[in-house]
PyMOL Python script that loads the backbone (N, CA, C, O; Angstrom):
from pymol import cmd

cmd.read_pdbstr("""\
ATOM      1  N   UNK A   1      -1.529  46.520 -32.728  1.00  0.00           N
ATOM      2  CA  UNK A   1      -2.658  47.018 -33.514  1.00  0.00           C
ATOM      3  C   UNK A   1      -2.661  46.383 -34.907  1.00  0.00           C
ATOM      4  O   UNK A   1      -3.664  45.936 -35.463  1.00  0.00           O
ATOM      5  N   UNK A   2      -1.411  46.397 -35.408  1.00  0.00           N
ATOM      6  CA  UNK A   2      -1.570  45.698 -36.680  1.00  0.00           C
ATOM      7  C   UNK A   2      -1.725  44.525 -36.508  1.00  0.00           C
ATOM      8  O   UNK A   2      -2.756  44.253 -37.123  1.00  0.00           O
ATOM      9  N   UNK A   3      -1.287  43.517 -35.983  1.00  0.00           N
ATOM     10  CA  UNK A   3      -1.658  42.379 -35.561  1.00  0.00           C
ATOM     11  C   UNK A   3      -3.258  42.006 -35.015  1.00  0.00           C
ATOM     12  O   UNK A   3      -3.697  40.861 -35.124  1.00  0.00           O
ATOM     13  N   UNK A   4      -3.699  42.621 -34.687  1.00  0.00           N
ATOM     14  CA  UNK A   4      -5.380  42.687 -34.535  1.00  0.00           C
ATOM     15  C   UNK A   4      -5.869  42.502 -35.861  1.00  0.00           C
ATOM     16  O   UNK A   4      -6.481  41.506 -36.245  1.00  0.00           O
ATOM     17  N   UNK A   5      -5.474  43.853 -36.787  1.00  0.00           N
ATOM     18  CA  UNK A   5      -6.625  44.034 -37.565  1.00  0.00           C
ATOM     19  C   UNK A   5      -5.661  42.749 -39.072  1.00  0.00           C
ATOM     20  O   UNK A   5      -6.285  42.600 -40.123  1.00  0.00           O
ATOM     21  N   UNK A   6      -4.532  42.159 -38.943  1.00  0.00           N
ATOM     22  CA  UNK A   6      -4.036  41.243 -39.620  1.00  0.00           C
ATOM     23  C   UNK A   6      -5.038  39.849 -39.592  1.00  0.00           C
ATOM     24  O   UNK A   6      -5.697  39.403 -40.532  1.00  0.00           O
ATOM     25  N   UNK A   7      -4.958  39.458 -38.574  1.00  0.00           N
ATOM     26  CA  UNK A   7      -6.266  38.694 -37.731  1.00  0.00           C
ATOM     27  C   UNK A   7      -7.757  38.449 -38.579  1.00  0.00           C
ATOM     28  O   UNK A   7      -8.298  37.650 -39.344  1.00  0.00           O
ATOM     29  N   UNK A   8      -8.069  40.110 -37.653  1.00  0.00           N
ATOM     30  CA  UNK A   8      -9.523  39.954 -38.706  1.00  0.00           C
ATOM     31  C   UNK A   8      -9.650  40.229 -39.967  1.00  0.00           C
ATOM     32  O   UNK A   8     -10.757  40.588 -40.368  1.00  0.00           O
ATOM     33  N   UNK A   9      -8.855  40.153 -40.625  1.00  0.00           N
ATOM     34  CA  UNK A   9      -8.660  39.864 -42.288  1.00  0.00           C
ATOM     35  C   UNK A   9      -8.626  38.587 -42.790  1.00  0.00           C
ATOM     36  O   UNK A   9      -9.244  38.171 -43.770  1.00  0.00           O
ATOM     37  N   UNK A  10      -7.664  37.815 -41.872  1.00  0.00           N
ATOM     38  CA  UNK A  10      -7.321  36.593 -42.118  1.00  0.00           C
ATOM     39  C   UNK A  10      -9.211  35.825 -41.852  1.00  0.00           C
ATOM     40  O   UNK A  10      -9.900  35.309 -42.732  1.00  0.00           O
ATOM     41  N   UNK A  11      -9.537  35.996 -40.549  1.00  0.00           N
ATOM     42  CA  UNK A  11     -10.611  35.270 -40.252  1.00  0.00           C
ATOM     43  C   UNK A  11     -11.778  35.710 -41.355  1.00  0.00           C
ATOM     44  O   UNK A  11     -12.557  34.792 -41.613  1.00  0.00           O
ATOM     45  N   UNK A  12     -12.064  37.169 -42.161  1.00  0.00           N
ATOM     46  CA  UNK A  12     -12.455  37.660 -42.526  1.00  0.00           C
ATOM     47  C   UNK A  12     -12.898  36.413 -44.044  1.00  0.00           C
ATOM     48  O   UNK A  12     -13.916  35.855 -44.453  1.00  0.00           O
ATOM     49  N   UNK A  13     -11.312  36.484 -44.473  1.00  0.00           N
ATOM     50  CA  UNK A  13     -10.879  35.680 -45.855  1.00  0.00           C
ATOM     51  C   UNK A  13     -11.614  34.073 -45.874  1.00  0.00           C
ATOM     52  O   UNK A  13     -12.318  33.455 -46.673  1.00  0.00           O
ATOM     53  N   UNK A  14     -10.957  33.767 -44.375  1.00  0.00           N
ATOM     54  CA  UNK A  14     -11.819  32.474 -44.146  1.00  0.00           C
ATOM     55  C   UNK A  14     -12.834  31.898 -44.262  1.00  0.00           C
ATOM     56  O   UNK A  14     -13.110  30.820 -44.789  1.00  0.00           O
ATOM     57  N   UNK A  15     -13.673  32.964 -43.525  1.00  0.00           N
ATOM     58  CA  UNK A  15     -15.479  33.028 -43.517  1.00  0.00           C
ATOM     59  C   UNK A  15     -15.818  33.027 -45.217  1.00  0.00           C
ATOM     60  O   UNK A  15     -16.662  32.326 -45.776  1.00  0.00           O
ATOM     61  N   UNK A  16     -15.193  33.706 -45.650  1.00  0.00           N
ATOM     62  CA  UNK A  16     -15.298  34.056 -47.161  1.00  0.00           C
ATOM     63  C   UNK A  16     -15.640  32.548 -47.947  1.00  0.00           C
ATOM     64  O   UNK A  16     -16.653  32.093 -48.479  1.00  0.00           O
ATOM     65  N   UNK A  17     -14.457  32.107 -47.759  1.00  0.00           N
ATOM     66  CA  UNK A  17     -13.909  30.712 -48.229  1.00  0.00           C
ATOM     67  C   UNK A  17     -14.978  29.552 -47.727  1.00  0.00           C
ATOM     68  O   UNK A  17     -15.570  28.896 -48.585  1.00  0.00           O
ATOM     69  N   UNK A  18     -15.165  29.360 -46.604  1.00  0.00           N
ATOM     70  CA  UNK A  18     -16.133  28.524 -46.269  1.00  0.00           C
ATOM     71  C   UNK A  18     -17.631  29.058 -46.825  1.00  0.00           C
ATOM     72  O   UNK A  18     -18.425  28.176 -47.150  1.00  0.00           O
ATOM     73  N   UNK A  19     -17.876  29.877 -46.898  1.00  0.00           N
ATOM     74  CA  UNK A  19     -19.183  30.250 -47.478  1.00  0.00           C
ATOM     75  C   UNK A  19     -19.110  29.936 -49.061  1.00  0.00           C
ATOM     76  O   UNK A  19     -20.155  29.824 -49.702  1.00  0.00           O
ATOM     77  N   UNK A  20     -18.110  29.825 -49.544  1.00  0.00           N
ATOM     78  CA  UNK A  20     -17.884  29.944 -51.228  1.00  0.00           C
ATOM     79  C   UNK A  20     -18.557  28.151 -51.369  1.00  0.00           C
ATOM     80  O   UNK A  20     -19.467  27.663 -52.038  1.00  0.00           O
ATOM     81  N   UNK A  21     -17.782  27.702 -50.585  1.00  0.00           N
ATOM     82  CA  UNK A  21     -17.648  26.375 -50.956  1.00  0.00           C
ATOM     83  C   UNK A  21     -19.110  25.495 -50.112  1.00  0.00           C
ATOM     84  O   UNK A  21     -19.725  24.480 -50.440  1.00  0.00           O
ATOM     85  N   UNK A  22     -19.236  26.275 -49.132  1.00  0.00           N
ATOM     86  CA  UNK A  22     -21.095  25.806 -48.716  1.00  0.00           C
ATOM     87  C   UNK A  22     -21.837  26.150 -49.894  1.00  0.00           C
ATOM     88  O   UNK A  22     -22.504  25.250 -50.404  1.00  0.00           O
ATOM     89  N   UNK A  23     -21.843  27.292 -50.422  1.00  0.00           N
ATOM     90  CA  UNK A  23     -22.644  27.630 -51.666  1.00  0.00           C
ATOM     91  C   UNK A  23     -22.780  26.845 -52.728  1.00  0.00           C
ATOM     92  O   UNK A  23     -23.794  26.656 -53.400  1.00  0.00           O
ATOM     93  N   UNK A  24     -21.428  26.272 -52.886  1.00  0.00           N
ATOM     94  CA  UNK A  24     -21.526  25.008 -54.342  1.00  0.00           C
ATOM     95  C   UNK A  24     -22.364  23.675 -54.137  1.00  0.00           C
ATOM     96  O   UNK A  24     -22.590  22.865 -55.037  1.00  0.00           O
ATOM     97  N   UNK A  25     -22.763  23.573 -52.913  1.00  0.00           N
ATOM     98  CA  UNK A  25     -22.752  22.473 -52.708  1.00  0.00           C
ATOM     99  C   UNK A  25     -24.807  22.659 -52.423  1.00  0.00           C
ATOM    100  O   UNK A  25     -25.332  23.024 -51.371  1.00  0.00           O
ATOM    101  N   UNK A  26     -25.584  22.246 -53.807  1.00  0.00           N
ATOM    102  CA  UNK A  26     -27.478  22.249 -53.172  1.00  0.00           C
ATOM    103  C   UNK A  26     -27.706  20.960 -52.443  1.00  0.00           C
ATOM    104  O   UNK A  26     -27.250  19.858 -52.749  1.00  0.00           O
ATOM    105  N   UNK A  27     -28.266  21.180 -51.712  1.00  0.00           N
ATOM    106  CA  UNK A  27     -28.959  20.124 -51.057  1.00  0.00           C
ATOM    107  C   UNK A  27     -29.745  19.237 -52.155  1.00  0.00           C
ATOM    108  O   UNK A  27     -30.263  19.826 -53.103  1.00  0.00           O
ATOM    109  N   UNK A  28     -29.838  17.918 -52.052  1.00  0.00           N
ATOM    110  CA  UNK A  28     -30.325  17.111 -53.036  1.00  0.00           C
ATOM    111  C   UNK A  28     -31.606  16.966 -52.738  1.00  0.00           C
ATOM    112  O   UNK A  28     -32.033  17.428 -51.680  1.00  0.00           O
ATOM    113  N   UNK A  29     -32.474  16.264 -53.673  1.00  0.00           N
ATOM    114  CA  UNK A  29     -34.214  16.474 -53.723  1.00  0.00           C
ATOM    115  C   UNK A  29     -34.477  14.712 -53.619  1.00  0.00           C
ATOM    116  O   UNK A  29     -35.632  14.290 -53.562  1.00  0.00           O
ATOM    117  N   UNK A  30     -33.573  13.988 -53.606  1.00  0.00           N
ATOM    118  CA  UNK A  30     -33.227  12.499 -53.897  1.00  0.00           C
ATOM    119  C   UNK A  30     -31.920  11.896 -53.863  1.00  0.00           C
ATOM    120  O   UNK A  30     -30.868  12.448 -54.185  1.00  0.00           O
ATOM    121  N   UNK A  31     -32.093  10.541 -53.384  1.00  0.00           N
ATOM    122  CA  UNK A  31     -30.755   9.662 -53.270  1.00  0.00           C
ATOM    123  C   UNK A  31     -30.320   9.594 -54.538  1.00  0.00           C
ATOM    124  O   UNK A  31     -31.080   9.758 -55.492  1.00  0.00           O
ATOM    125  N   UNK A  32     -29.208   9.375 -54.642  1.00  0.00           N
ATOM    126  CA  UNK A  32     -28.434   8.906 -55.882  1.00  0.00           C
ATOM    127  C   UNK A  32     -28.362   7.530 -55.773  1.00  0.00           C
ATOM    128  O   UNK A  32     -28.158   6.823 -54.787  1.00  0.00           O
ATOM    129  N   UNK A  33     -28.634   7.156 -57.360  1.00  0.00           N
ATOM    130  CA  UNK A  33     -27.353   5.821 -57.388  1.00  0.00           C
ATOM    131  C   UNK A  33     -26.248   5.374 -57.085  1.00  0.00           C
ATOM    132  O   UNK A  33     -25.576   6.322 -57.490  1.00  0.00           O
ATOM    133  N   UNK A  34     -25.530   4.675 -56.690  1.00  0.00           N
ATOM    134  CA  UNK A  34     -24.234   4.380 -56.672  1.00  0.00           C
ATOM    135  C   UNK A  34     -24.067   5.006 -55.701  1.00  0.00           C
ATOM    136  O   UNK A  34     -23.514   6.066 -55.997  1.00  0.00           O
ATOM    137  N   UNK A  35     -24.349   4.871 -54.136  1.00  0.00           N
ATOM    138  CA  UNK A  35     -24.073   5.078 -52.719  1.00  0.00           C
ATOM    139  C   UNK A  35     -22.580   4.918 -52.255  1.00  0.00           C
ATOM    140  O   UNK A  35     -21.881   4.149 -52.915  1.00  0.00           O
ATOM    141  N   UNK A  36     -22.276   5.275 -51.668  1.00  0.00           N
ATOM    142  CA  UNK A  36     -21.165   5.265 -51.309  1.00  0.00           C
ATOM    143  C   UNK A  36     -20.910   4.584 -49.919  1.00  0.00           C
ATOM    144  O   UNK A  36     -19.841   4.177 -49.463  1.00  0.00           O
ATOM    145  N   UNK A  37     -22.476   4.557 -49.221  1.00  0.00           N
ATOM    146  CA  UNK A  37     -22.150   3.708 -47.595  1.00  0.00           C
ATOM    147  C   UNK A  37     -23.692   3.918 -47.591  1.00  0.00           C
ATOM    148  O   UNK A  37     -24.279   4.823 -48.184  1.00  0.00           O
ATOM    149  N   UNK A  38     -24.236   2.979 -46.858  1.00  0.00           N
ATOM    150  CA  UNK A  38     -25.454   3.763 -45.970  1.00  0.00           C
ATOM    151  C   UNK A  38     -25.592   1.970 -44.890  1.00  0.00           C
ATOM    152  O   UNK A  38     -25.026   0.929 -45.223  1.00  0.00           O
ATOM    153  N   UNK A  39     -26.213   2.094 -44.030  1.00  0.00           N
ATOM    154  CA  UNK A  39     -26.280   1.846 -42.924  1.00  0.00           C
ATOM    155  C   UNK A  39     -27.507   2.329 -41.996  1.00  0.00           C
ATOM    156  O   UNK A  39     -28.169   3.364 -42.079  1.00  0.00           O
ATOM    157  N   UNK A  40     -27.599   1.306 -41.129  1.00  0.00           N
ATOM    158  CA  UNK A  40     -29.046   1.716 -40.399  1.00  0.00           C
ATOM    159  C   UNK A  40     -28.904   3.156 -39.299  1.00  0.00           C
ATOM    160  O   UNK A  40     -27.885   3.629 -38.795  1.00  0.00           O
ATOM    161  N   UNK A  41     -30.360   3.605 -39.176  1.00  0.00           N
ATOM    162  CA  UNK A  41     -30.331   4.651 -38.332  1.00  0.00           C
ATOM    163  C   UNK A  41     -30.632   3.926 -36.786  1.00  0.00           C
ATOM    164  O   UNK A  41     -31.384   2.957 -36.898  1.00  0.00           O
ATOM    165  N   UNK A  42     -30.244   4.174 -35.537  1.00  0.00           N
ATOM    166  CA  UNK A  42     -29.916   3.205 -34.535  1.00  0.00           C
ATOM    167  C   UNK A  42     -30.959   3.912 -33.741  1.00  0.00           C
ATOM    168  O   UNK A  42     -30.744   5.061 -34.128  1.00  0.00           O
ATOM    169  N   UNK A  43     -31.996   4.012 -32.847  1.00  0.00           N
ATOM    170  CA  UNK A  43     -32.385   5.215 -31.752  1.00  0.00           C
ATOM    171  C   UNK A  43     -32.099   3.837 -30.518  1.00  0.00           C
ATOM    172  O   UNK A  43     -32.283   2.630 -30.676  1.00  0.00           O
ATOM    173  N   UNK A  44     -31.540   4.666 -29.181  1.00  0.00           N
ATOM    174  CA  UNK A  44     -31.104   4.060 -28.246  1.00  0.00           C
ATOM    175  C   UNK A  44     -29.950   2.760 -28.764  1.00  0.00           C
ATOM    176  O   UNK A  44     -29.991   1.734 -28.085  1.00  0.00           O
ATOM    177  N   UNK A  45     -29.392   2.784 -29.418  1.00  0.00           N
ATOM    178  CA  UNK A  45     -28.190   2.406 -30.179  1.00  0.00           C
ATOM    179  C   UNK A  45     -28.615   1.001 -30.628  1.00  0.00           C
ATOM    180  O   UNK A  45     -27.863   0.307 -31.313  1.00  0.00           O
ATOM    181  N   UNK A  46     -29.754   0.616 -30.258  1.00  0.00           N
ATOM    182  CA  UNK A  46     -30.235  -0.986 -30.622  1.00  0.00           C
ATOM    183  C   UNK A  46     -31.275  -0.878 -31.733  1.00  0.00           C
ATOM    184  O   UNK A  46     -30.988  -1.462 -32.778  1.00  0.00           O
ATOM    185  N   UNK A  47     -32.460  -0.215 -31.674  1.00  0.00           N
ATOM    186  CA  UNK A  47     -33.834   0.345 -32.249  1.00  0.00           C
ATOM    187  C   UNK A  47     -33.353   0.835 -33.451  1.00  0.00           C
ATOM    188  O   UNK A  47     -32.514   1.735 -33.432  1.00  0.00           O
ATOM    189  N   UNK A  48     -33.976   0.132 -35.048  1.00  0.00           N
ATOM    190  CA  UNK A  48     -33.620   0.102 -36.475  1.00  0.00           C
ATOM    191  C   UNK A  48     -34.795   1.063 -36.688  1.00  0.00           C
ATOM    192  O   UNK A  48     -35.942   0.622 -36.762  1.00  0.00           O
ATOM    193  N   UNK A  49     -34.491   2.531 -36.800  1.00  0.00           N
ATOM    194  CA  UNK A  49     -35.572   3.322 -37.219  1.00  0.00           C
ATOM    195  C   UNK A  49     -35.726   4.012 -38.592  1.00  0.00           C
ATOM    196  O   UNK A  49     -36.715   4.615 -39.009  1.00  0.00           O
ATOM    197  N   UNK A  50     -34.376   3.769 -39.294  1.00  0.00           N
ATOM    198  CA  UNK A  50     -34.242   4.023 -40.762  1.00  0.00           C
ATOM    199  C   UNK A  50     -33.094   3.831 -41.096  1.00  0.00           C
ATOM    200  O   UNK A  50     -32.295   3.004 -40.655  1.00  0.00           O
ATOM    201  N   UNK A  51     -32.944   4.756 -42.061  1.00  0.00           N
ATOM    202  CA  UNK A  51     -31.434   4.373 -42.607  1.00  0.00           C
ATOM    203  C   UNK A  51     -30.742   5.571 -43.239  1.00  0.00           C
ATOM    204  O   UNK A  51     -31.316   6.150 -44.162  1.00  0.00           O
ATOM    205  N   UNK A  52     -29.414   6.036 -42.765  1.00  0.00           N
ATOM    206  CA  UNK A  52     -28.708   6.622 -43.416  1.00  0.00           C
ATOM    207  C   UNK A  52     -27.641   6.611 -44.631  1.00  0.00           C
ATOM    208  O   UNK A  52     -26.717   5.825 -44.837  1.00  0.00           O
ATOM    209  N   UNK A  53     -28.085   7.786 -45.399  1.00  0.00           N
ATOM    210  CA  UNK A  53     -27.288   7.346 -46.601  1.00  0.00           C
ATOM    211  C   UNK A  53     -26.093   8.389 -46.384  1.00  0.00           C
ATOM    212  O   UNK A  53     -26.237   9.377 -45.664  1.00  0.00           O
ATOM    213  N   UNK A  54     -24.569   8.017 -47.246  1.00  0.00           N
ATOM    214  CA  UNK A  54     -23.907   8.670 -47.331  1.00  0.00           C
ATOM    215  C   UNK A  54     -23.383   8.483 -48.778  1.00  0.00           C
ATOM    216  O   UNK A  54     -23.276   7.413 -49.377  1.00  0.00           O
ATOM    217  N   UNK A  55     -23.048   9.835 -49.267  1.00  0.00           N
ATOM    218  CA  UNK A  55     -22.333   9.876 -50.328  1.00  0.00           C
ATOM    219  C   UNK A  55     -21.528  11.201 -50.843  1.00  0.00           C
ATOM    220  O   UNK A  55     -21.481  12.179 -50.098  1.00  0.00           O
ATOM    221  N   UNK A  56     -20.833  11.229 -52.244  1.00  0.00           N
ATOM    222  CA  UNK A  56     -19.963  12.144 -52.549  1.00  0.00           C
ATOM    223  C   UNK A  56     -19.881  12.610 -54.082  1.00  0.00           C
ATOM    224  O   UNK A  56     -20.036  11.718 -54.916  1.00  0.00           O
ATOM    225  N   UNK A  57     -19.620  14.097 -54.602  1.00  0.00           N
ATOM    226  CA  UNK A  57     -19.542  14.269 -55.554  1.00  0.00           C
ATOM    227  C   UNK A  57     -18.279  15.096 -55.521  1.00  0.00           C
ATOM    228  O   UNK A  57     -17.611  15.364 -54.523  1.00  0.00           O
ATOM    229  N   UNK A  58     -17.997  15.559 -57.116  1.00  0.00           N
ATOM    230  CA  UNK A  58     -16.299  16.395 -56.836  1.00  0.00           C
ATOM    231  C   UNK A  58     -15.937  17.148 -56.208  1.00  0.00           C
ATOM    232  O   UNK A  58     -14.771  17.510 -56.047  1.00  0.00           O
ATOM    233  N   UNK A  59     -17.223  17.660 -55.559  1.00  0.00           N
ATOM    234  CA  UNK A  59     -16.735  18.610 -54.330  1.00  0.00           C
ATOM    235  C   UNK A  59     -17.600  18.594 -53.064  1.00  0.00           C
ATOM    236  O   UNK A  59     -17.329  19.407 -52.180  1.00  0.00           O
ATOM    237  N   UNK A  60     -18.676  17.688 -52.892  1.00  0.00           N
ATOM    238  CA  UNK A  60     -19.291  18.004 -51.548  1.00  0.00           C
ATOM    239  C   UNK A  60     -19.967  16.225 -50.991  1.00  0.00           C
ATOM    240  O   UNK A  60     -20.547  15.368 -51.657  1.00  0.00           O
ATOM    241  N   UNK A  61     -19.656  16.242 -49.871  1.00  0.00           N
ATOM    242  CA  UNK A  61     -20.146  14.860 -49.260  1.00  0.00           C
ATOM    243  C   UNK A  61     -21.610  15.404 -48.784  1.00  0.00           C
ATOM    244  O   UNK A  61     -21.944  16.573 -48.591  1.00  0.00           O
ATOM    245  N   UNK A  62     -22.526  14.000 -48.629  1.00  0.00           N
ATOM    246  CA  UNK A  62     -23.868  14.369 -48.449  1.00  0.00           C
ATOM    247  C   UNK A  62     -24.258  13.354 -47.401  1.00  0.00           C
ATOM    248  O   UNK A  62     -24.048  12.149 -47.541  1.00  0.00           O
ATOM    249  N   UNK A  63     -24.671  13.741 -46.647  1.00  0.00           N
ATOM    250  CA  UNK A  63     -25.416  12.518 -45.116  1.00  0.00           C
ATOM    251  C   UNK A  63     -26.679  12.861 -45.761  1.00  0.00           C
ATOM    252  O   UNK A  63     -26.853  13.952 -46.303  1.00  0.00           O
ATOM    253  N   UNK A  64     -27.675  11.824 -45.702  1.00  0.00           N
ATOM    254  CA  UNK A  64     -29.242  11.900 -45.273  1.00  0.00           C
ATOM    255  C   UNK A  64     -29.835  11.176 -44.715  1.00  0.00           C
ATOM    256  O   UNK A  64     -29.931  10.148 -45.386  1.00  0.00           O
ATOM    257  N   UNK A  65     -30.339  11.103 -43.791  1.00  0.00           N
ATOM    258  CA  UNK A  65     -31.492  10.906 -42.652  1.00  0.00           C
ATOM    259  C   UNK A  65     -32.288  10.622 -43.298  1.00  0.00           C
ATOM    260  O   UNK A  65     -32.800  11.344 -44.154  1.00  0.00           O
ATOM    261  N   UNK A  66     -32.715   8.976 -42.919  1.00  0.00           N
ATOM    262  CA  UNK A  66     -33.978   8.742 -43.608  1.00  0.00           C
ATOM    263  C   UNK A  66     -35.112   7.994 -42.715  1.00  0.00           C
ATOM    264  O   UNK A  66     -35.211   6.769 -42.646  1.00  0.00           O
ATOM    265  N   UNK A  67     -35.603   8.538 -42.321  1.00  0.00           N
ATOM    266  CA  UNK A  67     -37.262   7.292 -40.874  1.00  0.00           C
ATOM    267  C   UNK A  67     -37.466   6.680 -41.568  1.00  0.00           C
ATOM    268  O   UNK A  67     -37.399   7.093 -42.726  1.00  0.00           O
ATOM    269  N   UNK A  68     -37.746   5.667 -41.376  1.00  0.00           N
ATOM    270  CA  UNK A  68     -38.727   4.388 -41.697  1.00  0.00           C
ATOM    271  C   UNK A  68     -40.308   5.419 -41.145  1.00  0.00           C
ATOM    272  O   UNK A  68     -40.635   5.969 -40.093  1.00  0.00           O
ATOM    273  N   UNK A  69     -40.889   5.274 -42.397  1.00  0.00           N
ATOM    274  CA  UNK A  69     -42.314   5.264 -42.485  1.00  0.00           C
ATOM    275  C   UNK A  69     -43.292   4.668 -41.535  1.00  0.00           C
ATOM    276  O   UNK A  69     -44.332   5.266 -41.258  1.00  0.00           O
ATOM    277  N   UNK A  70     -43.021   3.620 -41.077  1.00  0.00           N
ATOM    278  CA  UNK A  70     -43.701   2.852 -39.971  1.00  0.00           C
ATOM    279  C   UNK A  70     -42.814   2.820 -38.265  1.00  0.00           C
ATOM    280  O   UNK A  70     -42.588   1.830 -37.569  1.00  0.00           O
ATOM    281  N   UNK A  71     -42.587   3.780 -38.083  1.00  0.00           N
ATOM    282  CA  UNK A  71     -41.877   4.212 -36.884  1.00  0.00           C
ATOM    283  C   UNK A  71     -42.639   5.682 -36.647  1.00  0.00           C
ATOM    284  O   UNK A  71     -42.960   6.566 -37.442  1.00  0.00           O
ATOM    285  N   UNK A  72     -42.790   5.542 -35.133  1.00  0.00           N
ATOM    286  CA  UNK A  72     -43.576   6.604 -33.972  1.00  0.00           C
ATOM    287  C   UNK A  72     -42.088   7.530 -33.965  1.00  0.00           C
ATOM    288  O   UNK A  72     -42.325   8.722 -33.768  1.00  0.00           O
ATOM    289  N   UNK A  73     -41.076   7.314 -34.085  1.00  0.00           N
ATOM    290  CA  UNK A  73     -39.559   8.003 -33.925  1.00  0.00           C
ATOM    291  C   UNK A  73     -39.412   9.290 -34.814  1.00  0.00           C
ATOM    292  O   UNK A  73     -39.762   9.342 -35.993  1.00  0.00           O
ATOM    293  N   UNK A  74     -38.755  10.498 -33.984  1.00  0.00           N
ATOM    294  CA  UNK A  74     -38.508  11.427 -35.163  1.00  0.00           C
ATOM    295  C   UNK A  74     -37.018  11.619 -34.633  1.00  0.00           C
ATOM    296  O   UNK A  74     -36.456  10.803 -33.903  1.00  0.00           O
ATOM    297  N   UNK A  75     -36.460  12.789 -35.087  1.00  0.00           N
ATOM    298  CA  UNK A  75     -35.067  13.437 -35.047  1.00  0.00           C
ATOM    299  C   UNK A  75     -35.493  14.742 -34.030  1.00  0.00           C
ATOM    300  O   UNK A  75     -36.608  15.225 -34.224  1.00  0.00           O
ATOM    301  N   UNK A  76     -34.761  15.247 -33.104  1.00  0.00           N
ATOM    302  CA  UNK A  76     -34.936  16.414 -32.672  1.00  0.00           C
ATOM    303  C   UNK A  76     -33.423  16.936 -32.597  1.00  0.00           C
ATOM    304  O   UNK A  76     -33.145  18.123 -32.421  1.00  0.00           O
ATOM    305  N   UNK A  77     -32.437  15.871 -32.759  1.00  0.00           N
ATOM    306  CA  UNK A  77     -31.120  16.283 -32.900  1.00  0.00           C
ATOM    307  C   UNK A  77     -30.087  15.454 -33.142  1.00  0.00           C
ATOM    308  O   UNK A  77     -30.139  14.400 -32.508  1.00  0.00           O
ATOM    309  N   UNK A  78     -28.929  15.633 -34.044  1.00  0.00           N
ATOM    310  CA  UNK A  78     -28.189  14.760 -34.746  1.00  0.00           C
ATOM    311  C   UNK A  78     -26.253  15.228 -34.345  1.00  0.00           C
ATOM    312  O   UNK A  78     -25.841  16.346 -34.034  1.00  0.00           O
ATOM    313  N   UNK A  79     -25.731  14.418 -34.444  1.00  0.00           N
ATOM    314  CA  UNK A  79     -24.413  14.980 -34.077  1.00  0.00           C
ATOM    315  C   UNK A  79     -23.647  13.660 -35.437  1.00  0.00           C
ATOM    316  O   UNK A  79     -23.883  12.498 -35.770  1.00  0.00           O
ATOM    317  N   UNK A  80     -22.645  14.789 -35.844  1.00  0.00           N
ATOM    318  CA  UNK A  80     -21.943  14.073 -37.051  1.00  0.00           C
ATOM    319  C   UNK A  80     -20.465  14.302 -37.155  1.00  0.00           C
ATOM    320  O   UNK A  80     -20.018  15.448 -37.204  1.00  0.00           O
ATOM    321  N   UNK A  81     -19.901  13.527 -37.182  1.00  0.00           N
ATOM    322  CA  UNK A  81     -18.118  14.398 -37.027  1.00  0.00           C
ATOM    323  C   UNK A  81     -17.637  13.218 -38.236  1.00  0.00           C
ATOM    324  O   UNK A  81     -17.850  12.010 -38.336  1.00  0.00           O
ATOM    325  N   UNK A  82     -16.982  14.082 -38.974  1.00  0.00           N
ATOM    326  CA  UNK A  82     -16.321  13.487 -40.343  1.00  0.00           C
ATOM    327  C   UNK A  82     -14.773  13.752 -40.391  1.00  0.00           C
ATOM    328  O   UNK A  82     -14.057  14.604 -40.916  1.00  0.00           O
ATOM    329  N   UNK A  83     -14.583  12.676 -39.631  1.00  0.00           N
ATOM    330  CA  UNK A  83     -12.371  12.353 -39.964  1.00  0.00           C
ATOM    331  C   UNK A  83     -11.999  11.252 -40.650  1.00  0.00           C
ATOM    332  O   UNK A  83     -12.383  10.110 -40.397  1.00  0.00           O
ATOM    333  N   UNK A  84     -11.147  11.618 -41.646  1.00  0.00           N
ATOM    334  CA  UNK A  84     -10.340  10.580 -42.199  1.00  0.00           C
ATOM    335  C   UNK A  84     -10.085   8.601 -41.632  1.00  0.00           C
ATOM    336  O   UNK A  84     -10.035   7.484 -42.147  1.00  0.00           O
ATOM    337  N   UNK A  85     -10.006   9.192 -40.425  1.00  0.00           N
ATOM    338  CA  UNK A  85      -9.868   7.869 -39.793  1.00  0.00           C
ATOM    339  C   UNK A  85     -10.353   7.510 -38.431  1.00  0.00           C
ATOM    340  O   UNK A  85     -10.086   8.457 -37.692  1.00  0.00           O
ATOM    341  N   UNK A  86     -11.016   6.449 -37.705  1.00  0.00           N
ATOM    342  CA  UNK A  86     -12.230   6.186 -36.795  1.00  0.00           C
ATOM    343  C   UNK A  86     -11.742   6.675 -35.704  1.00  0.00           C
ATOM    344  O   UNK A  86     -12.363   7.011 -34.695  1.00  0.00           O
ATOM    345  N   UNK A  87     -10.458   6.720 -35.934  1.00  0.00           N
ATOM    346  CA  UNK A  87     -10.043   6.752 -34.088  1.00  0.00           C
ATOM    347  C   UNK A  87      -9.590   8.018 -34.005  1.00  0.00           C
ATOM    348  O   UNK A  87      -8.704   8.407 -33.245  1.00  0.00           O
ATOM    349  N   UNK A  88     -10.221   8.687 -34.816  1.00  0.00           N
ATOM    350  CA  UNK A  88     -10.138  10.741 -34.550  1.00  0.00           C
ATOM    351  C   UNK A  88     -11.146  11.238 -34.391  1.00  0.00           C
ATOM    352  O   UNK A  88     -11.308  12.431 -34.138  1.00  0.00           O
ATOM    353  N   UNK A  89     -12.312  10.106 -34.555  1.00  0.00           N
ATOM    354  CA  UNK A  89     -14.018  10.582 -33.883  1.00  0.00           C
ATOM    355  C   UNK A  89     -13.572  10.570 -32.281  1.00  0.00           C
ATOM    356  O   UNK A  89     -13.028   9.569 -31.814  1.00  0.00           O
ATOM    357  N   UNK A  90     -13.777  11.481 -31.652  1.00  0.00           N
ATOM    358  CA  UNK A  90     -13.748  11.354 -30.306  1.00  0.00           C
ATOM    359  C   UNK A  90     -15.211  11.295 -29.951  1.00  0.00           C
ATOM    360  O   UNK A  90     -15.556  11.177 -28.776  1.00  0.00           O
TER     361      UNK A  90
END
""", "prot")
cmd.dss("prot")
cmd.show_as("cartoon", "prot")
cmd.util.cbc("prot")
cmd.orient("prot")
């Protein structure tokens, strides 16, 4: 029993913590200067339909999705996995 409710304290604290630190972080209204990566957006892994930017401030990294204006292409779903090093993207 104590071990249960030890648990949902712990997970409790967690949720806490991740919400603190989603909170610091607004969504931007515009790219920044001084990019940190960006690279084309691929559809069917060949097709140049825009371009993604990536970047970072002291506490939060930022992806954005950007269409090319002259593309029929939209987004209906995106998958993103962020590891230290390439060969931990599975």
């Amino acid at each position: 029993m104590k071990r249960s409710i030890l648990i949902a304290l712990l997970v409790l604290i967690v949720a806490g913590m991740v919400g603190t630190v989603a909170a610091e972080c607004a969504c931007p209204s515009e790219i920044p200067d001084g990019l940190l990566s960006t690279t084309d957006l691929l559809a069917g892994q060949s097709i140049d339909v825009g371009d993604i930017y990536v970047w970072n401030d002291a506490t939060c990294m930022y992806v954005w999705y950007d269409l090319a204006d002259d593309t029929d292409w939209y987004l209906t779903e995106t998958h993103l996995d962020v590891e230290c090093s390439v060969g931990d993207i599975p």
